[in-house]
C-alpha positions in Angstrom: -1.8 -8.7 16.1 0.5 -5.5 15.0 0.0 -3.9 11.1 3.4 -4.2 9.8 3.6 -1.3 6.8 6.0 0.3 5.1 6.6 4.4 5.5 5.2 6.2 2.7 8.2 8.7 3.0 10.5 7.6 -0.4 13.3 8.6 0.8 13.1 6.2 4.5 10.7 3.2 2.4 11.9 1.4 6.5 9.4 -1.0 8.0 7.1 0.5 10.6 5.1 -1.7 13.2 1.5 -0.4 15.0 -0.5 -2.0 17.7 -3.5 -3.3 16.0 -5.7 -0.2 18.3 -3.5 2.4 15.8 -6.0 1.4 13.0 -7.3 4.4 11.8 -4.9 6.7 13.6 -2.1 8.5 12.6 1.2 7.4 13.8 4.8 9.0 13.6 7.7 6.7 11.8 10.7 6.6 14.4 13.1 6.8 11.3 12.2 10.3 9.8 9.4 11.7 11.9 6.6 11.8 9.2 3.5 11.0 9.9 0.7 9.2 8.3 -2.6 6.9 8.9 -2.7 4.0 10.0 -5.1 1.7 7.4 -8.4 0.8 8.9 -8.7 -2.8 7.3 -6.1 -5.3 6.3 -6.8 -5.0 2.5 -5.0 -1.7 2.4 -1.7 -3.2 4.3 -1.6 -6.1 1.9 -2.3 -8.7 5.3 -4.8 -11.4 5.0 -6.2 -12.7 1.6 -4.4 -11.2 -1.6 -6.5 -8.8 -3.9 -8.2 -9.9 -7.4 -5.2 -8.9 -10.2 -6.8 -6.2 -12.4 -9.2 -7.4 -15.2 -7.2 -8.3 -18.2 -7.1 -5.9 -21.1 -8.1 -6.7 -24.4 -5.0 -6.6 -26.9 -5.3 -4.6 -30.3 -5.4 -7.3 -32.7 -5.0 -4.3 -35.9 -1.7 -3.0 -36.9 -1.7 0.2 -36.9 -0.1 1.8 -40.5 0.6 5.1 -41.7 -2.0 6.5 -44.3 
């Protein structure tokens, strides 16, 4: 199965495909030339089972006046 990601590059953002054997490795976008890694695991490409939201934080229930 190929890693669809994204190029890290801001200014391209265009939608780079890898053979799944390019895990790990560093690959070259065909839009702008940079190059970057390849994630190892499908966590990092956002494929596979989404990731836990961030723990909730608790809300300041005190208003806050001047002195």
């Amino acid at each position: 199965m190929a890693v669809t990601m994204i190029c890290p590059n801001l200014k391209c953002g265009r939608t780079v495909v890898a053979a799944e054997a390019a895990r790990g490795k560093v690959v070259r976008c065909a839009h702008c030339q940079i190059l970057f890694l390849v994630p190892r695991d499908a966590r990092s490409t956002g494929e596979g089972a989404p990731a836990e939201p961030p723990p909730a934080q608790p809300e300041d229930t005190k208003r806050r006046g001047r002195r």
